[in-house]
C-alpha positions as CSV (number, residue, x, y, z in Angstrom):
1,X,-98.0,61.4,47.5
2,X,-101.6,60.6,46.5
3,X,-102.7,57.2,45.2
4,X,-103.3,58.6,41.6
5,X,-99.7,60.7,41.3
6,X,-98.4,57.3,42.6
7,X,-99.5,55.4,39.9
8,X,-99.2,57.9,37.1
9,X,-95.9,59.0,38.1
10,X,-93.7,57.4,40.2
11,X,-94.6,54.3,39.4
12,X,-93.1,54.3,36.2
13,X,-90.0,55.9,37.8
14,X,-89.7,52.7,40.3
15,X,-90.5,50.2,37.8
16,X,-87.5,51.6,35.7
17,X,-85.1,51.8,38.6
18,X,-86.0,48.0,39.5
19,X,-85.9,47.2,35.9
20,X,-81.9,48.2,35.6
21,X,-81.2,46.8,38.5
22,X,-83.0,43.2,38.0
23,X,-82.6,42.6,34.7
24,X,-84.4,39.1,34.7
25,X,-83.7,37.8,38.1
26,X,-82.2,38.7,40.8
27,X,-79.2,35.9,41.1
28,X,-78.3,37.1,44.2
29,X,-80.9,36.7,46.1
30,X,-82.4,33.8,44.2
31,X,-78.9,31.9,45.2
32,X,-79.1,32.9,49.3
33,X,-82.9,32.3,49.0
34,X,-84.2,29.9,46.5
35,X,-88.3,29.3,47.3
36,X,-90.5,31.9,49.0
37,X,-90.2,31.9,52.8
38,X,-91.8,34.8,54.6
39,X,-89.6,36.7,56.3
40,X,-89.1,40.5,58.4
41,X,-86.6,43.6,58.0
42,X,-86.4,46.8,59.1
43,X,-85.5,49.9,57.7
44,X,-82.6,51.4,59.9
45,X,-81.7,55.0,60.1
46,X,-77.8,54.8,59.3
47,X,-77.5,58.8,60.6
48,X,-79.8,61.5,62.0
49,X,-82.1,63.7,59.8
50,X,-85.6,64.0,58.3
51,X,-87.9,61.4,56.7
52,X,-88.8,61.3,53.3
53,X,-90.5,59.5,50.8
54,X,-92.5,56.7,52.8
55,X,-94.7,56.5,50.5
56,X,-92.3,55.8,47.4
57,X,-90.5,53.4,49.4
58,X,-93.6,51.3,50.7
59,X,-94.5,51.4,46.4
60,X,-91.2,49.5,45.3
61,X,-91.8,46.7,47.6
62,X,-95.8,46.5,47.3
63,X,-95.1,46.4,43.2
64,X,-92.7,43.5,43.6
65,X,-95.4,41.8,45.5
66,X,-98.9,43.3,46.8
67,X,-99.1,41.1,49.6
68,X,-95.9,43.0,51.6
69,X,-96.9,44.2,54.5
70,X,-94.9,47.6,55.2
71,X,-95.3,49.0,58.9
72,X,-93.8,52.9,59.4
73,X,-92.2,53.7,63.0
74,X,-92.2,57.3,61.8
75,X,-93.9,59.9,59.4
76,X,-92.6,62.2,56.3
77,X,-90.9,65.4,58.4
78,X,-90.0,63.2,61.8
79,X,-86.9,63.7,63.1
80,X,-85.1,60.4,63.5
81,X,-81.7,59.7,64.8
82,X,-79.0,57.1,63.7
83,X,-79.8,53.7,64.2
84,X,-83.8,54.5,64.8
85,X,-86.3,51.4,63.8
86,X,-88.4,53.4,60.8
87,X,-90.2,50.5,59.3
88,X,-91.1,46.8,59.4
89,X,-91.3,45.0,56.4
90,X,-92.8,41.3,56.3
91,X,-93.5,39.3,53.2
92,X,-91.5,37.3,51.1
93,X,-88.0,37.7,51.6
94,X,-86.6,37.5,48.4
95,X,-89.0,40.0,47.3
96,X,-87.3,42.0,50.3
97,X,-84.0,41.5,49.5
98,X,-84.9,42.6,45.5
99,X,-86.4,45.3,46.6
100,X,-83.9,46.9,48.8
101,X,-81.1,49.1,48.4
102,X,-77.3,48.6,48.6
103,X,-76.9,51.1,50.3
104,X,-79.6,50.9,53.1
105,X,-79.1,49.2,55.7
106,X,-81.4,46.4,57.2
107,X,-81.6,44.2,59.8
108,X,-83.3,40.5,59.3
């Protein structure tokens, strides 16, 4: 996805999606991580298939805090196999933690 459909579109989406699911903080992860501290994940494969959506995924993070550095193992249409490294994520870690989903596994 282009730069411009990113902003004009799915930006809006991902703001939304993080808006429902941190209403004003994220308690969670403001009680296991109170004050910044940089920190890594990676985004793990939890079966085999195609990638998808890189570039939506980088987004959510980079709007919850610009500096986040997002590093891809892998492209949109590689194959990748359970338990394949598909990106590195540093920055703050309570922005990663906000940012992620339940259901996607990471490793810190």
């Amino acid at each position: 996805m282009n730069e411009i459909t990113m902003k004009l579109t799915a930006d809006q989406l991902i703001q939304q999606a993080l808006a429902e699911d941190i209403t004003s903080e994220d308690i969670t992860t403001n009680a296991v991580m109170p004050e910044a501290k940089l920190g890594e994940v990676q985004l793990i494969a939890k079966e085999e298939g195609v990638v998808a959506g890189l570039s939506v995924f980088a987004r959510v993070f980079h709007l919850l805090d610009p500096d986040t550095q997002v590093t891809f193992h892998c492209q949109d249409g590689d194959k990748v196999t359970n338990g394949q490294c598909m990106a590195t994520l540093r920055g703050d870690i309570r922005v990663l933690l906000s940012g992620a989903q339940p259901s996607t596994i990471y490793s810190v």
